[in-house]
C-alpha positions in Angstrom: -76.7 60.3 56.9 -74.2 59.9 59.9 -72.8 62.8 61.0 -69.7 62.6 63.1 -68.2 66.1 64.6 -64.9 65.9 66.2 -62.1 68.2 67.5 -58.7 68.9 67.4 -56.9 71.1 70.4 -60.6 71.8 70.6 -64.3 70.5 72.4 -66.9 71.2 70.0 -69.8 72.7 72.5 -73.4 71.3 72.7 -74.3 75.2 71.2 -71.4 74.1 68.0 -73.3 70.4 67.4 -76.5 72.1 67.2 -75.1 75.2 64.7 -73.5 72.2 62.6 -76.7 70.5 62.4 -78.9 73.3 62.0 -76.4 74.2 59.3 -77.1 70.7 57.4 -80.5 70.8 57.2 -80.7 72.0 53.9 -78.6 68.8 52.6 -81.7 66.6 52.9 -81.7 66.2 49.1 -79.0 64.1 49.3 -79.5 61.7 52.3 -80.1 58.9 49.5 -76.8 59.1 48.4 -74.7 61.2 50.9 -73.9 58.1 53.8 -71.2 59.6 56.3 -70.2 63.2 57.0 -67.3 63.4 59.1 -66.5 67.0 60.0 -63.6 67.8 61.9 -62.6 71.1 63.6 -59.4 72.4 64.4 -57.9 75.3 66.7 -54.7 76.3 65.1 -51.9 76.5 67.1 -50.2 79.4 65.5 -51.9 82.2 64.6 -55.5 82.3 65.3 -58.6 81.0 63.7 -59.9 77.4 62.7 -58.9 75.0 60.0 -62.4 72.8 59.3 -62.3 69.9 57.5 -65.4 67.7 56.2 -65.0 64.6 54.5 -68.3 63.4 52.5 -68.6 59.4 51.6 -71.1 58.7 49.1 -72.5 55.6 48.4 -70.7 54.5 45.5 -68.0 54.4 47.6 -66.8 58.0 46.1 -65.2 60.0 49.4 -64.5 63.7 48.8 -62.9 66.4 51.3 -63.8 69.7 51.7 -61.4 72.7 53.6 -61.8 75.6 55.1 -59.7 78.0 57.0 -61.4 80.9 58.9 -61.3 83.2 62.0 -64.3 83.2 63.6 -66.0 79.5 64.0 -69.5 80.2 63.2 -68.5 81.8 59.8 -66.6 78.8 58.8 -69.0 76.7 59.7 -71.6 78.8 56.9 -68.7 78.8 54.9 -67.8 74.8 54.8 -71.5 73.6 55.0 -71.9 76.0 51.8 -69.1 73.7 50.2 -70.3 70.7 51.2 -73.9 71.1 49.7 -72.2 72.2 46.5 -69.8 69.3 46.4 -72.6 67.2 47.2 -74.8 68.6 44.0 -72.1 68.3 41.7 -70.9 65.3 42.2 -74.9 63.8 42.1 -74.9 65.1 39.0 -72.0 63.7 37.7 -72.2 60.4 38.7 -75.9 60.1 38.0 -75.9 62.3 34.9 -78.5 64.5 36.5 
């Protein structure tokens, strides 16, 4: 799976990369299926907190976004990586009837 972390009005650190990833690991069920993970992270301007967005391209050529809008980073991070290994479960089994 490629993983691609980018940032908007925001430089994900080297400590952020390694959270994300660390975060992933438990979506190794689905490296046979699951080719690009594009997550990107965004400071809001107004107001505080983070918008996160990850966008999951599977290899029937199925692409599916995930949101999520939190305060503190880290917990968005949990939160969206949570979301993503559930999207990626569900929609194994619907397109291969599993």
């Amino acid at each position: 799976m490629n993983l691609t972390i980018r940032g908007v009005n925001y430089q994900p650190s080297d400590e952020t990369r390694d959270f994300i990833d660390k975060k992933l690991k438990k979506l190794s069920f689905a490296d046979d299926y699951l080719h690009d993970l594009e997550i990107a992270i965004t400071r809001e301007s107004k107001g505080i907190g983070y918008h996160i967005d990850a966008r999951l391209h599977f290899a029937w050529k199925k692409e599916k976004v995930v949101s999520q809008d939190c305060y503190q980073l880290y917990e968005g991070i949990e939160l969206i990586a949570d979301k993503i290994q559930a999207q990626a479960k569900k929609e194994k089994e619907k397109t291969m009837g599993l």
